[in-house]
N, C-alpha and C positions, 0 to 999 in steps of 0.2 A: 694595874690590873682592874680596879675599881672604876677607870676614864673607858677600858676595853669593852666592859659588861656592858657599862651605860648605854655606851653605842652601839652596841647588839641588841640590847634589850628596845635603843628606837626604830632602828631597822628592821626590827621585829615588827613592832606596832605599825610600822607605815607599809609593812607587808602584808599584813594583815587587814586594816584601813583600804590600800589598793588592788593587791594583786588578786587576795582569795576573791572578791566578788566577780572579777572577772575569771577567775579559774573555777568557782561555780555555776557563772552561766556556759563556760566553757562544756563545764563536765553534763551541766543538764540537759545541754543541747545535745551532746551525743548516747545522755542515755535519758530520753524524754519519758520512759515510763518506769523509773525507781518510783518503788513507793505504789505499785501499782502491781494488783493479783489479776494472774488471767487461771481462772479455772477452765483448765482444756479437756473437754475429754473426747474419746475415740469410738471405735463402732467393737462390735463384737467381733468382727470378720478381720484378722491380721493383715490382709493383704492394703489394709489402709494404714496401719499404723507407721513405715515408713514415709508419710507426708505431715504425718501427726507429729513427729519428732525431728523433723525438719522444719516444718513452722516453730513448734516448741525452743529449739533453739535459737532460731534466729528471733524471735521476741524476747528471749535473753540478754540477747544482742544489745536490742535496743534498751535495758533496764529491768526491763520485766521480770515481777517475779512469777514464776510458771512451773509449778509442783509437777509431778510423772501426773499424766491424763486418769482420767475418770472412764472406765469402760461401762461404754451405757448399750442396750437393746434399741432401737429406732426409737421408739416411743415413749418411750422415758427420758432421750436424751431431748428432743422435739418441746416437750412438755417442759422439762427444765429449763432449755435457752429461754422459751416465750417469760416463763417466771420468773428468771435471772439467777437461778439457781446455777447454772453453769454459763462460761460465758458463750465459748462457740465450738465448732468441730470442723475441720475441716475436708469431712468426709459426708457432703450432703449428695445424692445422686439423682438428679431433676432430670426427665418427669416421675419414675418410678419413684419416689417419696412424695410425689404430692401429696398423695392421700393426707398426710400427716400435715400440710398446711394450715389446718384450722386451730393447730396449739399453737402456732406462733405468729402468726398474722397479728400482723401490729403492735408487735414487740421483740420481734427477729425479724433479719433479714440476708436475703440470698446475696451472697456474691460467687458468681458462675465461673468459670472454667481456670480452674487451679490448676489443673491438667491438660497438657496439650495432647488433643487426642481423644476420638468418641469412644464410650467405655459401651463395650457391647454385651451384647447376651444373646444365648441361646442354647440350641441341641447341638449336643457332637457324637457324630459316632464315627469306630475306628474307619479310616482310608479304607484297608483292602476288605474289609466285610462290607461297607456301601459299594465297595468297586465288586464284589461276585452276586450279592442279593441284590442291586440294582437300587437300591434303598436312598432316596433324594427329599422322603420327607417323614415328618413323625408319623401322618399319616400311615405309612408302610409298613408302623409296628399292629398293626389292625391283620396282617396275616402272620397264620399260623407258621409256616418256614421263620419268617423273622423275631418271632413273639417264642420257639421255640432255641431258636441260637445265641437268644438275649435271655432265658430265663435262667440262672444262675442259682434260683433254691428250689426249684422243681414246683413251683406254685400254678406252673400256666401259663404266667407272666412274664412279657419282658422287665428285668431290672435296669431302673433309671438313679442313677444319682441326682438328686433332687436339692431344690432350694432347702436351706437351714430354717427353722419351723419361725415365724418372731418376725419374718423380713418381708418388704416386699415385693420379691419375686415369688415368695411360694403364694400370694394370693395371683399371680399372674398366671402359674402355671396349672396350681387346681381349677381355675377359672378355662383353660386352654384346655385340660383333662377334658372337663365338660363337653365343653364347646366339639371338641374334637370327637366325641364318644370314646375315650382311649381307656376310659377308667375299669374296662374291665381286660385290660389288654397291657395296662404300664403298671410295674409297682414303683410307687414313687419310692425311696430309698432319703429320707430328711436327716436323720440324727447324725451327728458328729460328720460335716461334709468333708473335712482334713481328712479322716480318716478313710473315709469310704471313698474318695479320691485318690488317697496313696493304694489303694486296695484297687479300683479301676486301675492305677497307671501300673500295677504288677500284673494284673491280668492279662492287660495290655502286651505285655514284656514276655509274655507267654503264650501269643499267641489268638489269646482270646478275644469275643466280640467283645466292645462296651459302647455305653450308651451313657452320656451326662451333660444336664446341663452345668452351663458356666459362664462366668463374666467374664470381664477383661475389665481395668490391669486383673492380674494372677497368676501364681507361679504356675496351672494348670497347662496354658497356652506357650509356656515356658518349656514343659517336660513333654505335654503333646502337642507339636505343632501343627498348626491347622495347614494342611496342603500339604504333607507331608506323613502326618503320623492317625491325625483325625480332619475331617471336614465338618463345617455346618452344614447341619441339613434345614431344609424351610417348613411350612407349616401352610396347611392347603389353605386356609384365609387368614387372615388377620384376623384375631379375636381377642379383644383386649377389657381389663376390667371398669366400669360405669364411668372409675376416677381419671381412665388414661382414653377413654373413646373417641378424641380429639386429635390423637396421636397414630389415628391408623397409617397414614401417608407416610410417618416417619420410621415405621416400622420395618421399609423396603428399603436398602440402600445398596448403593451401588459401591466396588470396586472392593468388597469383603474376602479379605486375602482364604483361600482354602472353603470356599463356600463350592455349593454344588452347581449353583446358578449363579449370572449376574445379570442385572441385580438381582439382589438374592435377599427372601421374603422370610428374616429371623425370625421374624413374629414378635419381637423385642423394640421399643423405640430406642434407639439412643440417647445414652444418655448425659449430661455433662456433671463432670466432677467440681464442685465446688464447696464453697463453705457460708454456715448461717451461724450467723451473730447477734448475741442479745444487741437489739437498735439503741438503746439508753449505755451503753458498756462503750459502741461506738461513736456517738455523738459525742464521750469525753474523753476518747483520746483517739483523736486522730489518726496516729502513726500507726493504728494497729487497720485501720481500715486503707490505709495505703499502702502498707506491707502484703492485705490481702488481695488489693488489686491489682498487686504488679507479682503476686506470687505466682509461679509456674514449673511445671514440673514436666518434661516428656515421659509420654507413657510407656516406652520403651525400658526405660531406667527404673521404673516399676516395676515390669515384669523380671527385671535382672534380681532386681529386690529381694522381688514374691520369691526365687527360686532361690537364690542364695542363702532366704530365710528357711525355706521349708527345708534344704538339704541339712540343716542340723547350725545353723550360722546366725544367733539370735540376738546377738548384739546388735539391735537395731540404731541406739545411739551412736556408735562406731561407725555406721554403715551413712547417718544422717552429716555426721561430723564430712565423713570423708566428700559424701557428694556435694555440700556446702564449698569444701576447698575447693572442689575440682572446677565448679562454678562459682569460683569468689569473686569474680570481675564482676557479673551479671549481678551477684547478689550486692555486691556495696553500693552499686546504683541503685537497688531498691531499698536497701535501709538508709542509703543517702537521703532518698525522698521521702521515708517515712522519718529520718528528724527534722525535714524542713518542715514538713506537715504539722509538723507540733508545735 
């Protein structure tokens, strides 16, 4: 019994001696960021947070350790990356965030289109009240007939559902107000836009005008579809705010499914979905700046998302895990690259 142990206990030792270091480099090479916090956080607006928790787990993947995200306002979360205070988000929307450039310039940086697919914006108002009032731009809310069929509290005013107050669409759109002389003709409708959109899409369901803006991905363009239930309407110029005046040519595009024109003039540039990351966070680890470069997500499977979420379905990790599997071929080729990268 006493010759058995011996020889266990060397077999031990030369297991140890050989095999663990090589089953250390084994295991660090498939998970290169143990040992390593990625402070994630997300936007205020839900309809991002399914890409937030799909990145989130696949940097799991690789090691990482990565807490539930940080919900930040633009400007706060801008200010933090540049600081190091958070690491990155993957919910940055260029050009409409430039503004916010100047907190993180040279201490963040962009990596562009996580998303396949231009993320758009604009005015929608329902199909058959633009198909009887003849109504093809916001301009058109400037008459009495339309400014009467859209006022919904009796003020005068057509009601708009409006950008959420903090973001940067509502500087594009008071900016547009102006521009437009509409400000005494639209009430902008800002607070709680979840709500006041499930309160549009009943209206809606009843018959009634509505009028709102909206982006894309979201589960909006999900429940009202454009070319069918709503259309874009355009805006008689382009008028865009000091930070985005470079951007007028992009603000015309052509082939805008359910637009009233084409091209068809949103008044909105497009914009691309990507992600900004503290520069010093990714200079030391690689794998996480290669994982963002080959991340991609269709915007389609977004919108399924957005709707899926809003119909009462908030298990967004459930929802992250699933679309993970369903594209797991795709995704091991990118974490494949992101631990050679390391």
């Amino acid at each position: 019994m006493f010759r058995l142990k011996t020889l266990s206990t060397t077999a031990l030792l030369l297991t140890t001696a050989l095999g663990t270091p090589a089953l250390a480099q084994e295991t660090a090479a498939a998970m290169p960021g143990e040992g390593t916090e990625i402070i994630l956080a997300q936007p205020t607006w839900d309809t991002g947070w399914f890409q937030t928790e799909i990145f989130r787990q696949l940097a799991i993947e690789l090691g990482y350790d990565v807490p539930e995200p940080i919900t930040l306002e633009n400007a706060a979360f801008y200010q933090s990356v540049g600081m190091g205070d958070v690491t990155l988000w993957v919910d940055a929307w260029f050009p409409i965030h430039n503004t916010y450039m100047p907190a993180f310039e040279g201490s963040a940086e962009i990596i562009p289109d996580l998303v396949d697919g231009a993320a758009l914006e604009g005015y929608l108002v329902d199909k058959a009240t633009a198909e009887a009032m003849d109504i093809d731009s916001i301009d058109d809310f400037k008459r009495d007939d339309v400014k009467a069929a859209f006022d919904r509290d009796g003020d005068g005013k057509a009601d708009m559902v409006s950008c959420p107050p903090g973001r940067g669409c509502e500087l594009t759109i008071e900016h547009q107000m102006e521009a437009y002389g509409l400000n005494d003709h639209i009430n902008l409708i800002k607070a709680g836009y979840p709500a006041a959109m499930a309160d549009a899409v009943a209206a809606y369901s009843t018959g009634k005008p509505i009028l709102a803006y909206t982006w894309t991905p979201n589960w909006t363009v999900n429940d009202l579809v454009p070319g069918e239930d709503v259309v874009w309407i355009e805006v008689p110029e382009i008028a865009l705010p000091e930070h985005m005046a470079d951007l007028v040519d992009a603000s015309t595009r052509e082939g805008v499914v359910g637009c009233v024109n084409d091209p068809c003039k949103l008044g909105f540039p497009a914009n691309s979905i990507g992600a900004v990351a503290n520069s010093a966070f990714l200079a030391d680890n690689p794998p996480v700046r290669s994982l963002l470069e080959a991340f991609e997500i269709p915007i389609a499977d977004i919108y399924a998302q957005n709707a899926e979420f809003n119909a009462g379905n908030d298990d967004i990790a459930g929802q992250a895990s699933a679309w993970i599997e369903a594209n797991r071929a795709d995704i091991d080729t990118w974490l494949d690259a992101a631990r050679a990268a390391s």
